[in-house]
C-alpha positions in Angstrom: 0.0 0.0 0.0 1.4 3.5 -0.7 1.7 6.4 2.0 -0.5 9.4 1.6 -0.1 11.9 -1.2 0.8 15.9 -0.8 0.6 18.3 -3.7 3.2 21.2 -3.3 1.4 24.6 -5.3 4.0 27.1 -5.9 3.2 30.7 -7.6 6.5 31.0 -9.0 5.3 34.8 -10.7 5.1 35.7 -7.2 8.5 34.8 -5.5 10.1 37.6 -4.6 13.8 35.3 -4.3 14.6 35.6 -0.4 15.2 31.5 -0.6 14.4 30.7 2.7 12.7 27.4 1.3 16.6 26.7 -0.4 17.6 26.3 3.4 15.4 24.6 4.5 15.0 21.9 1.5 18.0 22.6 -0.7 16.9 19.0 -2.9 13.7 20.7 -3.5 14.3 24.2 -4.1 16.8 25.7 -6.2 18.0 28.9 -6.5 16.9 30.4 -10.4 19.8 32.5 -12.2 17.0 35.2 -12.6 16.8 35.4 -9.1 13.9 33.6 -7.7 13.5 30.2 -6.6 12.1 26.6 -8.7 11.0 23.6 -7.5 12.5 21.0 -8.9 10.3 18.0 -11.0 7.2 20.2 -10.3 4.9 21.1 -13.4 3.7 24.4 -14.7 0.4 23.9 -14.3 -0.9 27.6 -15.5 1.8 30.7 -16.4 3.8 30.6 -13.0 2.4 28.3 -11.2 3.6 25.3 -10.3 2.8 21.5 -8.7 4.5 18.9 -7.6 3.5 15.7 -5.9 5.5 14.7 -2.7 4.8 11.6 -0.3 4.8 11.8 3.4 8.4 11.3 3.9 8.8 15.3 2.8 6.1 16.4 4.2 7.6 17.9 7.1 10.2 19.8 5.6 7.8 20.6 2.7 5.3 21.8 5.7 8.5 24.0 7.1 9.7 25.7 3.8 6.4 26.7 2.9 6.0 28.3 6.6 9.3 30.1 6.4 8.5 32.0 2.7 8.0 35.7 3.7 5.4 36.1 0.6 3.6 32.6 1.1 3.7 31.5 -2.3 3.8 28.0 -1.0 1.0 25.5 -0.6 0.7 22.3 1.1 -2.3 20.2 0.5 -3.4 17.2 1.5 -4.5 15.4 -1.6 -6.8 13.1 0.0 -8.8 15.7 1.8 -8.1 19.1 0.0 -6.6 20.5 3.4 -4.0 23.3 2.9 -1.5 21.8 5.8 0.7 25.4 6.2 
């Protein structure tokens, strides 16, 4: 059986590159050379924003990078129940 599913939204047009989320999840975030931040295997589900799907053993740190984003341009939802988890 396979854990829970997370999905990760992230409104890339809205990141305004302090990369707090690159500290806390460097594997996940990465730092763009235009000066804001990508997550990395997530889709482009609409012009700048972004999804990715993430099982519970990132959940955590996902939970934590989205917390420390001063713009909150970072959602954590539970996939099952459509709770935002941040």
């Amino acid at each position: 059986m396979e854990g829970k599913k997370y999905l990760v939204k992230f409104n890339k047009s809205e990141c305004i590159g302090v990369f707090a989320c690159t500290a806390v999840m460097p594997d996940f975030w990465k730092v763009e050379p235009e000066g804001v931040a990508s997550l990395e295997g997530a889709k482009e589900v609409e012009p700048g924003k972004f999804e990715l799907e993430i099982g519970e053993e990132h959940l955590k740190e996902m939970i934590e990078s989205a917390q420390v984003c001063p713009v909150n341009v970072i959602e954590v939802i539970d996939k099952e129940t459509g709770e935002k988890l941040n």
